[in-house]
VOBA-1610 file (N, C-alpha, C; in pm, whole numbers, padded with zeros to 5 digits, always signed):
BEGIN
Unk-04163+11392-06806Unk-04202+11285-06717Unk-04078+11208-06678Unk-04051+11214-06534Unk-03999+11116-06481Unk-04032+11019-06448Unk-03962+10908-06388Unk-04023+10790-06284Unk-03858+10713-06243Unk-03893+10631-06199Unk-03822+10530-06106Unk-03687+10620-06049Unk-03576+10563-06180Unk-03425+10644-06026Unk-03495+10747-05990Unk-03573+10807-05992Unk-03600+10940-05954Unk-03683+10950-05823Unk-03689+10874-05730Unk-03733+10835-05558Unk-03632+10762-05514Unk-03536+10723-05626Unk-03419+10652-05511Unk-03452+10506-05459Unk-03516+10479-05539Unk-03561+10352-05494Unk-03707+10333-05432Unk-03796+10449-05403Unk-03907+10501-05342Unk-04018+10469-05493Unk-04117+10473-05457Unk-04216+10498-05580Unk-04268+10643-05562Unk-04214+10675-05714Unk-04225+10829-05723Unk-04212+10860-05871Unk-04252+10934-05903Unk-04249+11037-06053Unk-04270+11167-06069Unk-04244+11211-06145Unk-04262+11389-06164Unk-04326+11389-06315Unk-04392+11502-06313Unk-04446+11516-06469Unk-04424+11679-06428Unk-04346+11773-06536Unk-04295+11875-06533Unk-04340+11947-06638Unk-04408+12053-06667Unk-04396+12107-06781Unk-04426+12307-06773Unk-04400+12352-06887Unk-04398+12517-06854Unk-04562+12543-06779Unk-04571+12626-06727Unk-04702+12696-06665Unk-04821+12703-06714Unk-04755+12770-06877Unk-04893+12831-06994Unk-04934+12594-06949Unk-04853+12538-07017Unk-04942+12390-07076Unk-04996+12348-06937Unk-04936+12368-06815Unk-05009+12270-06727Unk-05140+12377-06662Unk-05156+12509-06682Unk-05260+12566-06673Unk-05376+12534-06737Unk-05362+12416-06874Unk-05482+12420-06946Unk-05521+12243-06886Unk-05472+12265-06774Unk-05512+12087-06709Unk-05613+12170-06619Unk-05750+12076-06601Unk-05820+12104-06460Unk-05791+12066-06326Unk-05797+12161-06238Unk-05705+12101-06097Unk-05760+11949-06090Unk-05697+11877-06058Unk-05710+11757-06012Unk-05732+11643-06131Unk-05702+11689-06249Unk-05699+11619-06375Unk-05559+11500-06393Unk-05505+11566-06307Unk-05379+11471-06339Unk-05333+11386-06147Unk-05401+11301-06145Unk-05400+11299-05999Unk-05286+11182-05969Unk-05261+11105-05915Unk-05151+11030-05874Unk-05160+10930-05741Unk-05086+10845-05767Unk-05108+10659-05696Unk-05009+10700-05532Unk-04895+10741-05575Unk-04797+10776-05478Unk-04787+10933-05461Unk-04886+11021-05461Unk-04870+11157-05435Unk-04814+11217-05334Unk-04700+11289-05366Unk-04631+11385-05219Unk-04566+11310-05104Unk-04555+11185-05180Unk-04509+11071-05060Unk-04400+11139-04942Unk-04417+11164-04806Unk-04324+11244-04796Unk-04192+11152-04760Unk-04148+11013-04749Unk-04037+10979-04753Unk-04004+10950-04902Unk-04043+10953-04994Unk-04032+10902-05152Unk-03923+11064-05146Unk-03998+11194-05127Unk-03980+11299-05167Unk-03860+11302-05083Unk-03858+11301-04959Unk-03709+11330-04919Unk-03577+11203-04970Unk-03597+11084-05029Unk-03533+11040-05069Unk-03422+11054-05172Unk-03568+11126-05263Unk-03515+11162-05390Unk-03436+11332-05383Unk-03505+11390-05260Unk-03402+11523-05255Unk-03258+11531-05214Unk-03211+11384-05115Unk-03114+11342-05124Unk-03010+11254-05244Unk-03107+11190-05302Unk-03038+11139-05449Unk-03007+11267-05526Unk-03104+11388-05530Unk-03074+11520-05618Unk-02940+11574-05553Unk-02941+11565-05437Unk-02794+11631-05381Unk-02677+11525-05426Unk-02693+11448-05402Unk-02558+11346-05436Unk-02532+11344-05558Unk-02617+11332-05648Unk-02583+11346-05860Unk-02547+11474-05865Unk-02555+11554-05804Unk-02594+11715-05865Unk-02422+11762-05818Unk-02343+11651-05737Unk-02221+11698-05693Unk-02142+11734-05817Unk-02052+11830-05843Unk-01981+11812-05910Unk-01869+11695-05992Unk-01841+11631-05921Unk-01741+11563-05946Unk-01855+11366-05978Unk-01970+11399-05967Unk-02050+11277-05960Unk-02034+11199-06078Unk-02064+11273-06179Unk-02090+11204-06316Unk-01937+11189-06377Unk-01869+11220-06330Unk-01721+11187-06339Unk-01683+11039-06331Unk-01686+11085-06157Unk-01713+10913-06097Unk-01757+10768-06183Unk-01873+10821-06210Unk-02008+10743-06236Unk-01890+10697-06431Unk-01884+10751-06461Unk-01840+10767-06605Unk-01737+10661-06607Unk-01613+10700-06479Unk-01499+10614-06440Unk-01512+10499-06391Unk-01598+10449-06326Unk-01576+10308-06268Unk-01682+10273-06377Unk-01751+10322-06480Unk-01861+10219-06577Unk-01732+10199-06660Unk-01635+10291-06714Unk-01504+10255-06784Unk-01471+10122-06740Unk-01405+10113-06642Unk-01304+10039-06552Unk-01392+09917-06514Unk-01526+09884-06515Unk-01582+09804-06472Unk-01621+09706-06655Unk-01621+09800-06724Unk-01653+09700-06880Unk-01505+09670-06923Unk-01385+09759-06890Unk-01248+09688-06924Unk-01223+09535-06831Unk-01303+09588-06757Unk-01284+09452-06670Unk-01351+09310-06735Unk-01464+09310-06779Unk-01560+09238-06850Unk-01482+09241-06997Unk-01448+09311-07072Unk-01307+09290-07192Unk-01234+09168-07163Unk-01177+09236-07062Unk-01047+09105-07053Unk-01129+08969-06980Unk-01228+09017-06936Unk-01284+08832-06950Unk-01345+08742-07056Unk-01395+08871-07171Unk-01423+08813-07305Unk-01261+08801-07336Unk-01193+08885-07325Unk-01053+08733-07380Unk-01016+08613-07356Unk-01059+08579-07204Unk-01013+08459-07117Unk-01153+08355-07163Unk-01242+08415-07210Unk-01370+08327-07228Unk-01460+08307-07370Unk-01445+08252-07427Unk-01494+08265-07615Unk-01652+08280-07555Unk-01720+08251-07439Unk-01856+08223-07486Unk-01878+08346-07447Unk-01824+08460-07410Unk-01845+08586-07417Unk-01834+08651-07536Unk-01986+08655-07613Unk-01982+08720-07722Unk-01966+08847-07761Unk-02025+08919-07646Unk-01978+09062-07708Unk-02031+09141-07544Unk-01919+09262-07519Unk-01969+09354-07440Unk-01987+09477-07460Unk-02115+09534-07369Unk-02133+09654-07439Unk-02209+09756-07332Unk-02183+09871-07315Unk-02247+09959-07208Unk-02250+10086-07186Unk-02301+10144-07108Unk-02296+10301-07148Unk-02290+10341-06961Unk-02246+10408-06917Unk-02219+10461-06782Unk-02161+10318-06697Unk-02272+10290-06613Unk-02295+10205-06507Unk-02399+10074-06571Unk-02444+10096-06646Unk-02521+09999-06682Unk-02436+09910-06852Unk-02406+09785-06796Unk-02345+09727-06893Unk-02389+09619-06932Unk-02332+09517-07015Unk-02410+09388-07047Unk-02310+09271-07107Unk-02322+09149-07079Unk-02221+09090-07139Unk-02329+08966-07234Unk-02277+08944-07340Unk-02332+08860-07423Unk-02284+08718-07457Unk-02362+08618-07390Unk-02346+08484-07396Unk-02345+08368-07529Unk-02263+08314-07584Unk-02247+08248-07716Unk-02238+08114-07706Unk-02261+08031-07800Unk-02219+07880-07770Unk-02103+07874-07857Unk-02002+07796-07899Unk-01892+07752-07964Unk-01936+07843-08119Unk-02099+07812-08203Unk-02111+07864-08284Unk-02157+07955-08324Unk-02168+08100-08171Unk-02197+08206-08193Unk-02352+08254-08154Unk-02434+08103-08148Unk-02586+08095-08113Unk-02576+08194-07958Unk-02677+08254-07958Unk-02729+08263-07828Unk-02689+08138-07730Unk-02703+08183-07599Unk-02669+08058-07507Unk-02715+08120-07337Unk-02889+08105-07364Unk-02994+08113-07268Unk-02879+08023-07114Unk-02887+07909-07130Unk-02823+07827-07059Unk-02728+07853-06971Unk-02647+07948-07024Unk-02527+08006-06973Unk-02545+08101-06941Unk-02632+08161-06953Unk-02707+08299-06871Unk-02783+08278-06745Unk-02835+08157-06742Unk-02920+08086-06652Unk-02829+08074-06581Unk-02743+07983-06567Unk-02661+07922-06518Unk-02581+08001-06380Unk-02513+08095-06504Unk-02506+08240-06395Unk-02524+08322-06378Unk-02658+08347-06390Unk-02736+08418-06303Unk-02734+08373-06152Unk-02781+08213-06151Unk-02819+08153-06020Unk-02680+08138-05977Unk-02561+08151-06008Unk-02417+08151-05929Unk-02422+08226-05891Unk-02471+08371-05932Unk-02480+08487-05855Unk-02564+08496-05727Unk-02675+08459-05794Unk-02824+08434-05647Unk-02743+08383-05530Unk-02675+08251-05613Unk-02628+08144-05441Unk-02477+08232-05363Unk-02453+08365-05409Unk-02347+08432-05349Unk-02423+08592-05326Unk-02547+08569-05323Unk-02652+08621-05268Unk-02619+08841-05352Unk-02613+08796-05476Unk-02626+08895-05572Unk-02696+08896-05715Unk-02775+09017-05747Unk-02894+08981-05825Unk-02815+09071-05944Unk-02811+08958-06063Unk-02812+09001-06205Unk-02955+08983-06262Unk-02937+09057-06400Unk-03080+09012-06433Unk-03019+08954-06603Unk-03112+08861-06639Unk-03103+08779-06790Unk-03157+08874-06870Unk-03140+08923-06988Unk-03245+08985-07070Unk-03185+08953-07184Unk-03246+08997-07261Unk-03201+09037-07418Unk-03340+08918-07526Unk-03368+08943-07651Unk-03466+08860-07698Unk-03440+08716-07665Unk-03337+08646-07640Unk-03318+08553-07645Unk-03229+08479-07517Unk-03265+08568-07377Unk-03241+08546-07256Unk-03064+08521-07289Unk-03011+08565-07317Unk-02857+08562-07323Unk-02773+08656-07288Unk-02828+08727-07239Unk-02745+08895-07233Unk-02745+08878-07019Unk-02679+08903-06952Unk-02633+08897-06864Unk-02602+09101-06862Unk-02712+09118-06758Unk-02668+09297-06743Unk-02671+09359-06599Unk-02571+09442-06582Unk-02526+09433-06439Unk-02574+09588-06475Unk-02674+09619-06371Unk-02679+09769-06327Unk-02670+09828-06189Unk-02576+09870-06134Unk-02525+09861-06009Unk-02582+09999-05975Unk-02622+10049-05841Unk-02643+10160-05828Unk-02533+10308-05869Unk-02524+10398-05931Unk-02434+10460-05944Unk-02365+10543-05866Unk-02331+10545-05720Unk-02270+10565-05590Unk-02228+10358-05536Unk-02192+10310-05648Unk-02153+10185-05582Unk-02000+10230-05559Unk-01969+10111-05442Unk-01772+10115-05432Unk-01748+10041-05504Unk-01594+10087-05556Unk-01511+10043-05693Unk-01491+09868-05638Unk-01500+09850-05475Unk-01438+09704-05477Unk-01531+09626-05490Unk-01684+09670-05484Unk-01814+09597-05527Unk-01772+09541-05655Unk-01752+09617-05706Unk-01744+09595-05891Unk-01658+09484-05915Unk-01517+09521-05814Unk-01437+09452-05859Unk-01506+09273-05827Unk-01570+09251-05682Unk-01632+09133-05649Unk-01700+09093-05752Unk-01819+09158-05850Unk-01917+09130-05894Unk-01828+09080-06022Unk-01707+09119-06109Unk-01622+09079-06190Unk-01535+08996-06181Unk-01528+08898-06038Unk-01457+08821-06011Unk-01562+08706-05944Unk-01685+08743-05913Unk-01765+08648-05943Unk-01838+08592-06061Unk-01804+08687-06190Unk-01844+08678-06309Unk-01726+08552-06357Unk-01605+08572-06337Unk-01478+08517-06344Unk-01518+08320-06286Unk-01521+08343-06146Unk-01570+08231-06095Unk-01689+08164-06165Unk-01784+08210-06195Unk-01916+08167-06237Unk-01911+08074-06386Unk-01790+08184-06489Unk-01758+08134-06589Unk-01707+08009-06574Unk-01619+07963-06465Unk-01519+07821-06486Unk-01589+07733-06424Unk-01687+07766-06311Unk-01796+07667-06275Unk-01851+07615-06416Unk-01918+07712-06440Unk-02004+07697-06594Unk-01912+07578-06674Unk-01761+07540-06709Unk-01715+07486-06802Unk-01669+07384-06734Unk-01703+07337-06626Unk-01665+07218-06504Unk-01824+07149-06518Unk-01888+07223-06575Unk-02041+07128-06596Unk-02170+07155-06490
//
């Protein structure tokens, strides 16, 4: 079972399995909300061509590198950056107060610095402190670089009050 990246942004899913198991379904047993959508489907046959490039997951691998070294050296410049952490394209930075607490506040804070420069982070983590940037993975490297230099900006607003 698939779902979401998998329409590209479309509402779409796949449920896949060998022949013998989905033969013991009755036709129409497994029926569906968004079936055969035909722009969902050509969306996603274009997302299948673009990942499926050779050199994609390369890419994708290299700027999630280069985009959390970037977020590093702002946990040096910034103590209330508690910890960063990420895997491809999808990363996260962790918000602290002086004594290490969670710090909802400062997640809040900029988040909405982002909104008012009209870019959407999202807050998560149990304790609304985690700040996580998941950028599409065909983003440009100078996006990143903006979105890490509005992270930059957002921080010194934040300590100006």
């Amino acid at each position: 079972l698939m779902g979401k990246a998998v329409g590209a942004g479309f509402p779409l899913a796949v449920v896949a399995s060998t022949k013998e198991r989905m033969a013991k379904w009755e036709s129409g047993a497994h029926g569906t909300t968004f079936g055969g959508n035909p722009v969902a489907c050509a969306a996603s046959i274009a997302q299948l061509e673009i990942i499926s490039k050779e050199d994609f997951l390369a890419s994708v691998r290299k700027k999630g590198e280069g985009f959390r070294n970037k977020l590093k050296a702002l946990q040096k410049k910034y103590s209330e950056i508690g910890d960063v952490r990420g895997v491809g394209m999808m990363n996260g930075i962790e918000l602290v107060k002086e004594n290490k607490a969670p710090d909802p506040d400062k997640a809040n804070f900029i988040r909405n610095y982002f909104m008012g420069k009209k870019m959407l982070i999202l807050a998560c983590g149990a304790y609304k402190n985690v700040i996580r940037f998941i950028p599409p993975l065909n983003i440009e490297e100078s996006l990143l670089d903006l979105a890490a230099q509005t992270l930059d900006d957002a921080l010194k607003a934040s300590r100006k009050g």
